[in-house]
PDB file of N, CA, C and O in Angstrom:
ATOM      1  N   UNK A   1      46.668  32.754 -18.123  1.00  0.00           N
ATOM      2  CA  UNK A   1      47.642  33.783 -18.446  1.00  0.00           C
ATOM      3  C   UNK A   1      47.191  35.106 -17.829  1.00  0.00           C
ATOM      4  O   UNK A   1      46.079  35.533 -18.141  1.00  0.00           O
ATOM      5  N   UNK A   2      47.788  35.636 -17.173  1.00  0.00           N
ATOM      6  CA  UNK A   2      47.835  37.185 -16.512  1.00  0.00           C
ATOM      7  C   UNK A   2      47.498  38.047 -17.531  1.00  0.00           C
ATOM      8  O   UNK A   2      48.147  38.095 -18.576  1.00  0.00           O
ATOM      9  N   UNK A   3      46.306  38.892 -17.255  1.00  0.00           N
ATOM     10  CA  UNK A   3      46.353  39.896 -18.259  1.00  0.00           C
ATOM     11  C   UNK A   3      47.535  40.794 -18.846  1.00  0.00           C
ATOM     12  O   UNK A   3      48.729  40.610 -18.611  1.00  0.00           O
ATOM     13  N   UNK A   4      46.977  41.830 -19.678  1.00  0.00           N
ATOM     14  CA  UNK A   4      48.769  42.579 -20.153  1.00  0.00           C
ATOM     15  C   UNK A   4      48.345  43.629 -19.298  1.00  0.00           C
ATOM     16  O   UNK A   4      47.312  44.225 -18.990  1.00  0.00           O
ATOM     17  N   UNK A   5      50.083  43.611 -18.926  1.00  0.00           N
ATOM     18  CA  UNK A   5      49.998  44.877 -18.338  1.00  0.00           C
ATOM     19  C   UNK A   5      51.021  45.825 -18.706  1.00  0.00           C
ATOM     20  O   UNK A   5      52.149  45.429 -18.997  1.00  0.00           O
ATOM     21  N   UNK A   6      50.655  47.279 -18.717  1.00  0.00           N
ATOM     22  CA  UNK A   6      51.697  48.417 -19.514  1.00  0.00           C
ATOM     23  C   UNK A   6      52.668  47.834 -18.991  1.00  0.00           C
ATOM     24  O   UNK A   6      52.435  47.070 -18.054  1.00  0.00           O
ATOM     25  N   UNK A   7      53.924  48.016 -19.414  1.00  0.00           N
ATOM     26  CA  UNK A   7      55.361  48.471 -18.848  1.00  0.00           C
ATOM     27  C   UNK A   7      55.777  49.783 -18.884  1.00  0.00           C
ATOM     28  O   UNK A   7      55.548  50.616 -19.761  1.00  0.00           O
ATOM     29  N   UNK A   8      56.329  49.890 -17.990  1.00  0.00           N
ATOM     30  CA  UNK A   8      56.555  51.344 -17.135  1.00  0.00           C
ATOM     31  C   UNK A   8      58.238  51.830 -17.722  1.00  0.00           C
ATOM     32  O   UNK A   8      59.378  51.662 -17.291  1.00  0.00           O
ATOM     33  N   UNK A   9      57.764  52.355 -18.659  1.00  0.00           N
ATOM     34  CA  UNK A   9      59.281  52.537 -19.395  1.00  0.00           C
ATOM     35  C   UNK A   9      59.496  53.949 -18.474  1.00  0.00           C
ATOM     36  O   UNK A   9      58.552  54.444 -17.859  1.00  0.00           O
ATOM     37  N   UNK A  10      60.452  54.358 -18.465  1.00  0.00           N
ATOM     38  CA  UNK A  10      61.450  56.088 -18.103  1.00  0.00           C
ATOM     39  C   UNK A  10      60.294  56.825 -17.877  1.00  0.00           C
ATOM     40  O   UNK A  10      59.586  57.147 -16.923  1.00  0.00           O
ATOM     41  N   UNK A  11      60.345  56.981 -19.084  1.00  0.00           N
ATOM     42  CA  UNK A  11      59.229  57.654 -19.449  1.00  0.00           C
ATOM     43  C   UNK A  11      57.874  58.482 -18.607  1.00  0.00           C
ATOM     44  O   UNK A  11      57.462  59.593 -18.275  1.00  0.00           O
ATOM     45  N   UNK A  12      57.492  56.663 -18.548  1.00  0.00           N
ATOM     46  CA  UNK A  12      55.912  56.668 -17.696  1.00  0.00           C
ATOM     47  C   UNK A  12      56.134  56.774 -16.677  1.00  0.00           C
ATOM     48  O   UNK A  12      55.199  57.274 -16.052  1.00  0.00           O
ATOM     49  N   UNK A  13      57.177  56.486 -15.974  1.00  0.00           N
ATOM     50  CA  UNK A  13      57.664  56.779 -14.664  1.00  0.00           C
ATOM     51  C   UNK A  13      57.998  58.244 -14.120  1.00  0.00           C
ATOM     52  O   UNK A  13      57.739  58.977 -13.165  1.00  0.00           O
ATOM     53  N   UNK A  14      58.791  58.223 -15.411  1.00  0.00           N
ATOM     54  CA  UNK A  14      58.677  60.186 -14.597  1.00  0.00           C
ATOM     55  C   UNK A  14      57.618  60.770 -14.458  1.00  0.00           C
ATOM     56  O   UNK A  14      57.425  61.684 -13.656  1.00  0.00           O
ATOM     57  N   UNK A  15      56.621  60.195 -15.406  1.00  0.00           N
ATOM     58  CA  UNK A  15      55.494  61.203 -15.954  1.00  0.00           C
ATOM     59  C   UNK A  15      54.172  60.937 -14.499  1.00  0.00           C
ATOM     60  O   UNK A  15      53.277  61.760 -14.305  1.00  0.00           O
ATOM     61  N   UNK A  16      54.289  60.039 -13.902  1.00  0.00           N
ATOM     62  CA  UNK A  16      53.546  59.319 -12.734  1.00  0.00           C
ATOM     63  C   UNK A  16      54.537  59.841 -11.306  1.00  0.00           C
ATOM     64  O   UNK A  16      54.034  60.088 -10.210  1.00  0.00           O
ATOM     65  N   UNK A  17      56.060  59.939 -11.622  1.00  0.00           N
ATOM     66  CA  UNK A  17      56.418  60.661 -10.665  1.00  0.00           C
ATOM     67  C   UNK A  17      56.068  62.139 -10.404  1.00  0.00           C
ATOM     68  O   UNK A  17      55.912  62.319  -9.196  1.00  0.00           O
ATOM     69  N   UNK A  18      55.893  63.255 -11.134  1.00  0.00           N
ATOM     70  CA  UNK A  18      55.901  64.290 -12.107  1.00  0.00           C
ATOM     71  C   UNK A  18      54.009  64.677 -11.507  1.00  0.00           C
ATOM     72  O   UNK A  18      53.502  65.718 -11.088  1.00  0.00           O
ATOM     73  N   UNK A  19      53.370  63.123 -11.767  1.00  0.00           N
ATOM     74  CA  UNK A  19      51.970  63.502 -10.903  1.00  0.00           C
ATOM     75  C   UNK A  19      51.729  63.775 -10.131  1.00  0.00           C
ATOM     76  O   UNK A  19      50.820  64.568  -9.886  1.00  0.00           O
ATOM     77  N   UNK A  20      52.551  63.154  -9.267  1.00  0.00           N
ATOM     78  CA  UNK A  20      52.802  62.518  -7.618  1.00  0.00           C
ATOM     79  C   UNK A  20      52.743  63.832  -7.130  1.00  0.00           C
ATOM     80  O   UNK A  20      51.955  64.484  -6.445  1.00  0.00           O
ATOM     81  N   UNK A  21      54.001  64.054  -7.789  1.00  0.00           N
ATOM     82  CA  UNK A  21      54.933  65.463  -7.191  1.00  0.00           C
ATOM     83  C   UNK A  21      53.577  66.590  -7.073  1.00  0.00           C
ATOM     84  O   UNK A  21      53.352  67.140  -5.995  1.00  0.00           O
ATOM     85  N   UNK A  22      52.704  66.864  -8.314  1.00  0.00           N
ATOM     86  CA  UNK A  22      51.884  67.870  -8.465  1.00  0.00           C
ATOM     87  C   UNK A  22      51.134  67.943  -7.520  1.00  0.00           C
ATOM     88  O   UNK A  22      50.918  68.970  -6.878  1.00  0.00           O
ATOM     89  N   UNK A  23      50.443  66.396  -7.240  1.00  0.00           N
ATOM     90  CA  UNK A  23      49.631  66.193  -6.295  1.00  0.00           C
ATOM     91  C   UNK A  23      49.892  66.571  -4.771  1.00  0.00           C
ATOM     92  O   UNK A  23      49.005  67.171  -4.164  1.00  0.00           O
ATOM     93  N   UNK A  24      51.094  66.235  -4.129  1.00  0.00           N
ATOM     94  CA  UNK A  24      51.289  66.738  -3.398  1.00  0.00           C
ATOM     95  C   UNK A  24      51.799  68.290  -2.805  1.00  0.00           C
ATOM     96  O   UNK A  24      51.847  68.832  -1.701  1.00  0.00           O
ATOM     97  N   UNK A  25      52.142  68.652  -4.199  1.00  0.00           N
ATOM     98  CA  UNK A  25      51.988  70.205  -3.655  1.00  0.00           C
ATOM     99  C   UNK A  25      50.822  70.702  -3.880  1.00  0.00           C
ATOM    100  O   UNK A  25      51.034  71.908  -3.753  1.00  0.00           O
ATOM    101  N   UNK A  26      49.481  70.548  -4.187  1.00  0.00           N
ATOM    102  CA  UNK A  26      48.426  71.103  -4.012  1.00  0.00           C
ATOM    103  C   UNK A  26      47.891  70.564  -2.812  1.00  0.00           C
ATOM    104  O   UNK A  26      46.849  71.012  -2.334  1.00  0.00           O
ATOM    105  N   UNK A  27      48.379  69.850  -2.412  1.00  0.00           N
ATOM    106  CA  UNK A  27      47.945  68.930  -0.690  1.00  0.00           C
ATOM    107  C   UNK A  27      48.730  70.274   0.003  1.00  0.00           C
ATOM    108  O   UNK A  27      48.034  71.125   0.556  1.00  0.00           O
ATOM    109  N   UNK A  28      49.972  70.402  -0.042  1.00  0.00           N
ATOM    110  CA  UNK A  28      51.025  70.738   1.109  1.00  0.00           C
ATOM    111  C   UNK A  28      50.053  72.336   0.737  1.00  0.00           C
ATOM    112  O   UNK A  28      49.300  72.660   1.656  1.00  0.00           O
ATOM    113  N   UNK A  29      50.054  73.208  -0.417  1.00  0.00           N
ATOM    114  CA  UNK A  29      49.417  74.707  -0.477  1.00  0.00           C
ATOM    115  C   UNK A  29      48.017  74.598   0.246  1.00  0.00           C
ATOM    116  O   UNK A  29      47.541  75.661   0.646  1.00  0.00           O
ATOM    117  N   UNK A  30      47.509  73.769   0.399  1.00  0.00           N
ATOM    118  CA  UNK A  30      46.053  73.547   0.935  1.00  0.00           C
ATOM    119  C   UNK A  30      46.181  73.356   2.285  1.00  0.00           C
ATOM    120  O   UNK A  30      45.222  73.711   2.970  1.00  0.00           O
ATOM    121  N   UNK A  31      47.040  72.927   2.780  1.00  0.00           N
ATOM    122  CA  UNK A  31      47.312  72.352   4.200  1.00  0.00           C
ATOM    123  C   UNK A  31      47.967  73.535   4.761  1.00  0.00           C
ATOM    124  O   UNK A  31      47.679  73.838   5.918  1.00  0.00           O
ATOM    125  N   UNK A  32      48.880  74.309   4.052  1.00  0.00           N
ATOM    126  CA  UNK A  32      49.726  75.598   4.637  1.00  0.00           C
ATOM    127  C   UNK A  32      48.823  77.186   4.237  1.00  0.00           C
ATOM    128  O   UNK A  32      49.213  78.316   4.531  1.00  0.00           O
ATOM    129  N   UNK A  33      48.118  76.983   3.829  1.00  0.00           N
ATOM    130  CA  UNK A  33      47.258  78.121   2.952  1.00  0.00           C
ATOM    131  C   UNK A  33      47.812  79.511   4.060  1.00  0.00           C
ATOM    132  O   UNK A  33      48.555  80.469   3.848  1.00  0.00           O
ATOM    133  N   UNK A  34      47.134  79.110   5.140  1.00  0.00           N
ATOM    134  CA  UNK A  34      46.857  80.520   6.265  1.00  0.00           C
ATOM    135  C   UNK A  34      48.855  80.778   6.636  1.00  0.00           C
ATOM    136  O   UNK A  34      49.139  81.894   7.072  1.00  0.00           O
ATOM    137  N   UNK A  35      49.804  79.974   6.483  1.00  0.00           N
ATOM    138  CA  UNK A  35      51.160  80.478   6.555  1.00  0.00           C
ATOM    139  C   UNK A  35      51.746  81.168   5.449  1.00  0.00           C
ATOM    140  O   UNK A  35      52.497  82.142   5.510  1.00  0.00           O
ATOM    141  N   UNK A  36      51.160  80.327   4.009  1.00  0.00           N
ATOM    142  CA  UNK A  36      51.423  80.947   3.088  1.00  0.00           C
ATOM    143  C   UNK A  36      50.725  82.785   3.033  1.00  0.00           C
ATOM    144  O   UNK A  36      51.276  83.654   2.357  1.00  0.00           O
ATOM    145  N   UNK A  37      49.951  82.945   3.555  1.00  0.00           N
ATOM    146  CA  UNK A  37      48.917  84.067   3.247  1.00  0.00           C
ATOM    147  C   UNK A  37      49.950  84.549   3.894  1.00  0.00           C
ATOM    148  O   UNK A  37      50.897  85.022   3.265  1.00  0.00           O
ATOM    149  N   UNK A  38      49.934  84.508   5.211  1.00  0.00           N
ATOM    150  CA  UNK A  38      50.659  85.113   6.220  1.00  0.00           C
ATOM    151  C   UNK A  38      52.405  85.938   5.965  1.00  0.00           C
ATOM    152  O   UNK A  38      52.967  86.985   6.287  1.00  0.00           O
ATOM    153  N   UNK A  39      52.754  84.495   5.081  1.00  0.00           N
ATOM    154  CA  UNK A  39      54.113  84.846   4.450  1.00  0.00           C
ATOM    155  C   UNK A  39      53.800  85.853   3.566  1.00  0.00           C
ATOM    156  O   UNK A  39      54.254  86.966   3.832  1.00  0.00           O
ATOM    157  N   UNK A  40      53.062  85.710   2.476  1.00  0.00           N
ATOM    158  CA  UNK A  40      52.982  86.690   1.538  1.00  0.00           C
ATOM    159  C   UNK A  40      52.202  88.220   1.533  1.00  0.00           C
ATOM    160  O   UNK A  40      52.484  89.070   0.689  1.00  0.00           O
ATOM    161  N   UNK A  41      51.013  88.471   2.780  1.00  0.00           N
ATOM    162  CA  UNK A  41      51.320  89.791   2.837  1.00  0.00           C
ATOM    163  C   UNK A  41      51.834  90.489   4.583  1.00  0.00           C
ATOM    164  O   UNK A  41      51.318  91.440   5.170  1.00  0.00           O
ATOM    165  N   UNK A  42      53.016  89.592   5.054  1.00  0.00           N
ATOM    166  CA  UNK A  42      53.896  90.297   6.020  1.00  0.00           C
ATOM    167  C   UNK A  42      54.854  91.760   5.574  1.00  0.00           C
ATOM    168  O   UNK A  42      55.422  92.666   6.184  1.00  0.00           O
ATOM    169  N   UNK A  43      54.712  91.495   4.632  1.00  0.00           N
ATOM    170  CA  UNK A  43      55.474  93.003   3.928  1.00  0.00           C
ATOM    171  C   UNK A  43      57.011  92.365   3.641  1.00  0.00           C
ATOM    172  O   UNK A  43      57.332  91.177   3.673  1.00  0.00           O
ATOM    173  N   UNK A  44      58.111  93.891   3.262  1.00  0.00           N
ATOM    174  CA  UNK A  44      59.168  93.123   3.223  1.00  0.00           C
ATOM    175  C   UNK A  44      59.265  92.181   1.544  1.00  0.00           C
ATOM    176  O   UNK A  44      58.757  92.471   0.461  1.00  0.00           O
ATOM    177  N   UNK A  45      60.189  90.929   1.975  1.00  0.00           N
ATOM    178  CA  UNK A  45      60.354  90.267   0.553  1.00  0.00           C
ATOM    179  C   UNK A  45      59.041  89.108   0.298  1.00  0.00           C
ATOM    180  O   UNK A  45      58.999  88.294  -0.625  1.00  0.00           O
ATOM    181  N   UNK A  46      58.060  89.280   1.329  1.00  0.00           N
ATOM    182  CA  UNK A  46      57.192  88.461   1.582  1.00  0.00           C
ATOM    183  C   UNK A  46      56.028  88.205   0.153  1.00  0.00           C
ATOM    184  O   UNK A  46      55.292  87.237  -0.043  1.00  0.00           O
ATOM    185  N   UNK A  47      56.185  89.296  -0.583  1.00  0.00           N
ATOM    186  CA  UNK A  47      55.257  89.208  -1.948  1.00  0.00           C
ATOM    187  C   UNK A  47      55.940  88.343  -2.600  1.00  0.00           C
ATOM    188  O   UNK A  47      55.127  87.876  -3.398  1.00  0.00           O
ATOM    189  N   UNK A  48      57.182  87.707  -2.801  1.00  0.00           N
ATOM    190  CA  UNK A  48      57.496  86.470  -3.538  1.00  0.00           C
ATOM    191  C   UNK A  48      57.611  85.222  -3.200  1.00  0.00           C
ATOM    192  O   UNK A  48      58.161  84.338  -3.858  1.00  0.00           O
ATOM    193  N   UNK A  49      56.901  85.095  -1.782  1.00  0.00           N
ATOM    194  CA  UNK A  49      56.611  83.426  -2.295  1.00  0.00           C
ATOM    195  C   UNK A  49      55.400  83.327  -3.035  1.00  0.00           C
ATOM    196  O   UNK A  49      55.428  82.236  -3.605  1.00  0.00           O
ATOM    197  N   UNK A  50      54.107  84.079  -3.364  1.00  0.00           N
ATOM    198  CA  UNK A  50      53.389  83.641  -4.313  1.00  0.00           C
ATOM    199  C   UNK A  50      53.672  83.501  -5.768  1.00  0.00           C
ATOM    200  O   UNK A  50      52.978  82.866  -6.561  1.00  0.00           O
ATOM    201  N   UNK A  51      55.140  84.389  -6.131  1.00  0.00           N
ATOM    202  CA  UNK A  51      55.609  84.101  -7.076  1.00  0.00           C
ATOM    203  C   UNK A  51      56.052  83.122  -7.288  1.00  0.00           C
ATOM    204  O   UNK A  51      55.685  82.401  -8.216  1.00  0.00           O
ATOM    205  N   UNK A  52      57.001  82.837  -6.436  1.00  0.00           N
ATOM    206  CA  UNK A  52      57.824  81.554  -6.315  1.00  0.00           C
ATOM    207  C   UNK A  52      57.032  80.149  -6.068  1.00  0.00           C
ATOM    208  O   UNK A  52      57.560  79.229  -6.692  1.00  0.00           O
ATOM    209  N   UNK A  53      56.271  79.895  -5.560  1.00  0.00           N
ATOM    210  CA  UNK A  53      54.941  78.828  -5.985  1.00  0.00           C
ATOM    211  C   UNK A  53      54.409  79.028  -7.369  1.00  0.00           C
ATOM    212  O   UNK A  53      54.500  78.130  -8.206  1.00  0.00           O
ATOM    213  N   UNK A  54      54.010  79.863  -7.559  1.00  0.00           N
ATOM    214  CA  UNK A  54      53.721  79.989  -8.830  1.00  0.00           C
ATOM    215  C   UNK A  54      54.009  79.302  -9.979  1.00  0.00           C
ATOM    216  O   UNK A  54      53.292  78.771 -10.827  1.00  0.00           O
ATOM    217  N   UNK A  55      55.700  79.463  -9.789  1.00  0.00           N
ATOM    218  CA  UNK A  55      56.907  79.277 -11.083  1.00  0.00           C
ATOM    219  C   UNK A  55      56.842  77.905 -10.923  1.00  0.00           C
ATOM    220  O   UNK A  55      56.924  77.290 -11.986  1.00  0.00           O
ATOM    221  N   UNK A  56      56.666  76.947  -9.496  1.00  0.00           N
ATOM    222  CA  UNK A  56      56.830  76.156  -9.171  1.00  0.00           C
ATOM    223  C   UNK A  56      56.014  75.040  -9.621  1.00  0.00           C
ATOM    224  O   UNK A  56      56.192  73.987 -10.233  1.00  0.00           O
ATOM    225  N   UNK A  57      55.063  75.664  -9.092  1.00  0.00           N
ATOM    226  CA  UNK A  57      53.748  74.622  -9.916  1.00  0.00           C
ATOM    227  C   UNK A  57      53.554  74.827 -11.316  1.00  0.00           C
ATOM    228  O   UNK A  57      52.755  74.000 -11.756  1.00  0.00           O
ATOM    229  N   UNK A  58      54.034  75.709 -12.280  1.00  0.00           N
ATOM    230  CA  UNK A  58      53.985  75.533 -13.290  1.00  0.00           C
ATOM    231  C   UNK A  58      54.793  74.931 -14.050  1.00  0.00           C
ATOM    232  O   UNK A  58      54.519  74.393 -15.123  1.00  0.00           O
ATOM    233  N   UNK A  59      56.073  75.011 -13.399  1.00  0.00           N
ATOM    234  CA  UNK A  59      56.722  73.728 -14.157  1.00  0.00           C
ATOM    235  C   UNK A  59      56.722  72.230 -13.426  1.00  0.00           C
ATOM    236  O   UNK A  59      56.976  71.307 -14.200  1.00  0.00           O
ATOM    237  N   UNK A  60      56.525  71.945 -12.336  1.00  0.00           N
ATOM    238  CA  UNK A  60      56.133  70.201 -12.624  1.00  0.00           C
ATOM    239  C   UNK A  60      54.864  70.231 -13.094  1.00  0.00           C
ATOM    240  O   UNK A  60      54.707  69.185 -13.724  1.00  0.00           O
ATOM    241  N   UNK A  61      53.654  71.026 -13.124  1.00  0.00           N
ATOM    242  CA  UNK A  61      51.992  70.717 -13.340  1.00  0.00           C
ATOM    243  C   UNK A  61      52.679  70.600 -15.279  1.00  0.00           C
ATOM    244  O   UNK A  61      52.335  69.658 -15.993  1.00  0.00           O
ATOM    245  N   UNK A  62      53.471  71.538 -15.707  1.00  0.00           N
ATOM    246  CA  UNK A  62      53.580  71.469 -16.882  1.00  0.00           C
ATOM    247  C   UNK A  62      54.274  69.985 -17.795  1.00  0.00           C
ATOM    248  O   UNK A  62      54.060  69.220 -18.736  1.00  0.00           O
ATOM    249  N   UNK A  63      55.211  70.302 -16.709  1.00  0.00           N
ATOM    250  CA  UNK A  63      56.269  69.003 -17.032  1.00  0.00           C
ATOM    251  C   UNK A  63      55.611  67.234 -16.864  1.00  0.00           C
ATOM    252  O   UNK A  63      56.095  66.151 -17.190  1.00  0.00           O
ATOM    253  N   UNK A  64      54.063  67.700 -16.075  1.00  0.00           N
ATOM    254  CA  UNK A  64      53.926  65.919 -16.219  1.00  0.00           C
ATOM    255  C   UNK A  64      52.458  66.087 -17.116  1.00  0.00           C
ATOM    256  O   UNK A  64      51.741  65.133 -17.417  1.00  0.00           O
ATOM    257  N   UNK A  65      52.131  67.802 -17.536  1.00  0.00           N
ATOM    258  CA  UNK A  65      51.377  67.449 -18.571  1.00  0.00           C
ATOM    259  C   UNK A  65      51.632  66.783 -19.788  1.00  0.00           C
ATOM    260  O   UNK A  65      51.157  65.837 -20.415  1.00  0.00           O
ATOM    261  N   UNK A  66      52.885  67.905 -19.949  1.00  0.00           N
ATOM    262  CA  UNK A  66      53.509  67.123 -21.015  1.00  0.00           C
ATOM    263  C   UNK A  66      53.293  65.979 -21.639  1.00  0.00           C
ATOM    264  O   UNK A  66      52.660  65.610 -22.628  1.00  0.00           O
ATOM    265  N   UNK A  67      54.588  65.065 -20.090  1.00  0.00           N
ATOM    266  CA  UNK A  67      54.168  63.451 -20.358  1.00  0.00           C
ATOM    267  C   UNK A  67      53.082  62.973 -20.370  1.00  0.00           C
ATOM    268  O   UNK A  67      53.260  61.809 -20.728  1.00  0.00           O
ATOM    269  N   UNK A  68      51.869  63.162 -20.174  1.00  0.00           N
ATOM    270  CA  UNK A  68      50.770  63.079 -20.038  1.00  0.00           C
ATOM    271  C   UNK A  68      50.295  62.436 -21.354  1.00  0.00           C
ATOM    272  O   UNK A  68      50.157  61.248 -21.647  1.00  0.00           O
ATOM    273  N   UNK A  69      50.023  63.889 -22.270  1.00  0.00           N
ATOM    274  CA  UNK A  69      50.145  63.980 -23.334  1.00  0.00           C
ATOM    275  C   UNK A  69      50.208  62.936 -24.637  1.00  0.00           C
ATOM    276  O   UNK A  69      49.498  62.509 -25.548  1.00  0.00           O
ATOM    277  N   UNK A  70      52.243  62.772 -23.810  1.00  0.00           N
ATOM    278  CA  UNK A  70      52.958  61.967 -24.753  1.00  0.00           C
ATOM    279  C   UNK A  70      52.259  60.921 -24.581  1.00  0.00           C
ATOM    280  O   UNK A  70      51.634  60.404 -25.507  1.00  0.00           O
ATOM    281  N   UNK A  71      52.269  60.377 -23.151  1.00  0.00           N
ATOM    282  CA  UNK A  71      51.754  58.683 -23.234  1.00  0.00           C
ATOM    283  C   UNK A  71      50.808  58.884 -23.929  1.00  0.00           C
ATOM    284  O   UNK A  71      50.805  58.003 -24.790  1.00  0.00           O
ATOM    285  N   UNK A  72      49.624  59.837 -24.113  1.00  0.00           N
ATOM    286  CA  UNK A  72      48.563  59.442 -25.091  1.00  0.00           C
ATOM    287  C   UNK A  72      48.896  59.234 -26.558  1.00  0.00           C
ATOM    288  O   UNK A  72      48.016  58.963 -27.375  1.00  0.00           O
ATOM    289  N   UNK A  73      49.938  59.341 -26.823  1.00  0.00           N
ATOM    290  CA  UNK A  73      50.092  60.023 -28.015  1.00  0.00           C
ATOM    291  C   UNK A  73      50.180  60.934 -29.303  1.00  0.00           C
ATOM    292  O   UNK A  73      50.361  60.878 -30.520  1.00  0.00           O
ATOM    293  N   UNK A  74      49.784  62.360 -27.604  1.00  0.00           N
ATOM    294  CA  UNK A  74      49.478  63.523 -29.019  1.00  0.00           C
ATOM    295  C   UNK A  74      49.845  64.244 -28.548  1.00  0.00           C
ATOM    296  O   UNK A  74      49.818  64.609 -27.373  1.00  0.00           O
ATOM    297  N   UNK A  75      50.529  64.795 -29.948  1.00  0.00           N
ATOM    298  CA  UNK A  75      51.834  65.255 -30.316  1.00  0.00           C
ATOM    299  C   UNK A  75      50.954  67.015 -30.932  1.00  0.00           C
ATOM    300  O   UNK A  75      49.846  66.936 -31.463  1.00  0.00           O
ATOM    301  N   UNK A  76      51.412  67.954 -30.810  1.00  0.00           N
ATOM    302  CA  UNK A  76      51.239  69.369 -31.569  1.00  0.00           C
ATOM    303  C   UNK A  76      51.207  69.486 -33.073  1.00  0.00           C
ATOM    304  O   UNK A  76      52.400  69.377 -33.360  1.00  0.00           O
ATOM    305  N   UNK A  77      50.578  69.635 -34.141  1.00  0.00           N
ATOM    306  CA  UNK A  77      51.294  69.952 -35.079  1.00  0.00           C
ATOM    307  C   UNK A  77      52.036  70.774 -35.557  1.00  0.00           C
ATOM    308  O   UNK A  77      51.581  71.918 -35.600  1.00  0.00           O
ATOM    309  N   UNK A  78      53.110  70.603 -35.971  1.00  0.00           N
ATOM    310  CA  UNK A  78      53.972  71.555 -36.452  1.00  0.00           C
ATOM    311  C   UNK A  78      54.854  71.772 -37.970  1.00  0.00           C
ATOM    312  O   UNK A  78      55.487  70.830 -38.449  1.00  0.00           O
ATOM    313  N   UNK A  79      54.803  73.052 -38.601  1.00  0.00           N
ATOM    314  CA  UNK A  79      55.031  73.416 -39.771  1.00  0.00           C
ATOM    315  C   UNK A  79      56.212  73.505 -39.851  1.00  0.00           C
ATOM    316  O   UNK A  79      56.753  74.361 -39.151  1.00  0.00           O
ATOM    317  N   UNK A  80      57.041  72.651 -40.733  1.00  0.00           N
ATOM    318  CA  UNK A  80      58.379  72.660 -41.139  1.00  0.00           C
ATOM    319  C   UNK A  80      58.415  74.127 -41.771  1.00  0.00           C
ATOM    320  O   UNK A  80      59.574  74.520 -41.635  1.00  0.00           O
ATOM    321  N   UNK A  81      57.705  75.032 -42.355  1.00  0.00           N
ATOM    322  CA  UNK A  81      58.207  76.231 -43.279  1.00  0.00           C
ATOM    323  C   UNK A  81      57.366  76.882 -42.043  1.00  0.00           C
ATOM    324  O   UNK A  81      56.616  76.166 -41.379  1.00  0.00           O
ATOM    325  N   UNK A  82      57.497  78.048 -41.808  1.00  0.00           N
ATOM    326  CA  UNK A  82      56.884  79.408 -41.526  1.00  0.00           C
ATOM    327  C   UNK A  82      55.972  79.899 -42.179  1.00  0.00           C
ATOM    328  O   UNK A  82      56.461  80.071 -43.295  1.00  0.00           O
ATOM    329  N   UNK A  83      54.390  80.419 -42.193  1.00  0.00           N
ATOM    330  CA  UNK A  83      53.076  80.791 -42.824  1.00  0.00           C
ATOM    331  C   UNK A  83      53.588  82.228 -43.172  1.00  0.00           C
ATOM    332  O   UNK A  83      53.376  83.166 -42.404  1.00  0.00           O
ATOM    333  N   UNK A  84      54.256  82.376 -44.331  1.00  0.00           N
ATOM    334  CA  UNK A  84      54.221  83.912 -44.613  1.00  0.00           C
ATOM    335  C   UNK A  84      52.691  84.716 -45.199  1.00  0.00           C
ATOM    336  O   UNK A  84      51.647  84.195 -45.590  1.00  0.00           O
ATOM    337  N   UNK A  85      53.002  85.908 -45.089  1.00  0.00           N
ATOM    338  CA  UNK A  85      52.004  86.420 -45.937  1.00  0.00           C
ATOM    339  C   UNK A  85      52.227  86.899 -47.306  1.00  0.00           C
ATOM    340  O   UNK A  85      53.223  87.474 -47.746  1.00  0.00           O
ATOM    341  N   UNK A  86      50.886  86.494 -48.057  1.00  0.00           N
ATOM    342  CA  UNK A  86      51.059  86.623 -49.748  1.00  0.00           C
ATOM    343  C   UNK A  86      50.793  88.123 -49.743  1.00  0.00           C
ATOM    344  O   UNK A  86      50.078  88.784 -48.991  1.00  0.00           O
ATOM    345  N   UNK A  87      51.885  88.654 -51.230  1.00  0.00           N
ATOM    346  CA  UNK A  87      51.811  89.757 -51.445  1.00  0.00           C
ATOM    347  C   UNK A  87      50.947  89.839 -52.731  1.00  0.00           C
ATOM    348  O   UNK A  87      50.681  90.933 -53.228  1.00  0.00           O
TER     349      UNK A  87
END
């Protein structure tokens, strides 16, 4: 009998696509570094592509932490009421 192997629900798939994706934009910023530099201090509107990478990598690096996460199974805790303060 074949060992078990995960099944690759939605899920795990995005979350491995979602890697992929990360991975290769730290390939492509590493590989373009000296155009990127170049782009960003030519003057002009040139100070926002480091923004715009920025925004970029933080939401897929975020979005397959996430899933990451989830496949492990851990979850944040969170308080159904709000922690007021006692008077």
């Amino acid at each position: 009998m074949p060992p078990a192997i995960a099944k690759l629900t939605p899920a795990t798939l995005k979350t491995l696509a979602l890697g992929a994706l990360s991975l290769a934009l730290y390939i492509l910023l590493f590989s373009f570094e000296e155009t990127v530099l170049q782009l960003s201090t030519g003057g002009g509107m040139g100070f926002l592509v480091p923004i715009a990478i920025a925004f970029l990598f933080s939401f897929v690096h975020g979005a397959f932490t996430g899933g990451f996460w989830d496949m492990l199974g851990l979850k944040a805790n969170t308080r159904k009421e709000p922690k007021r303060w006692n008077k």
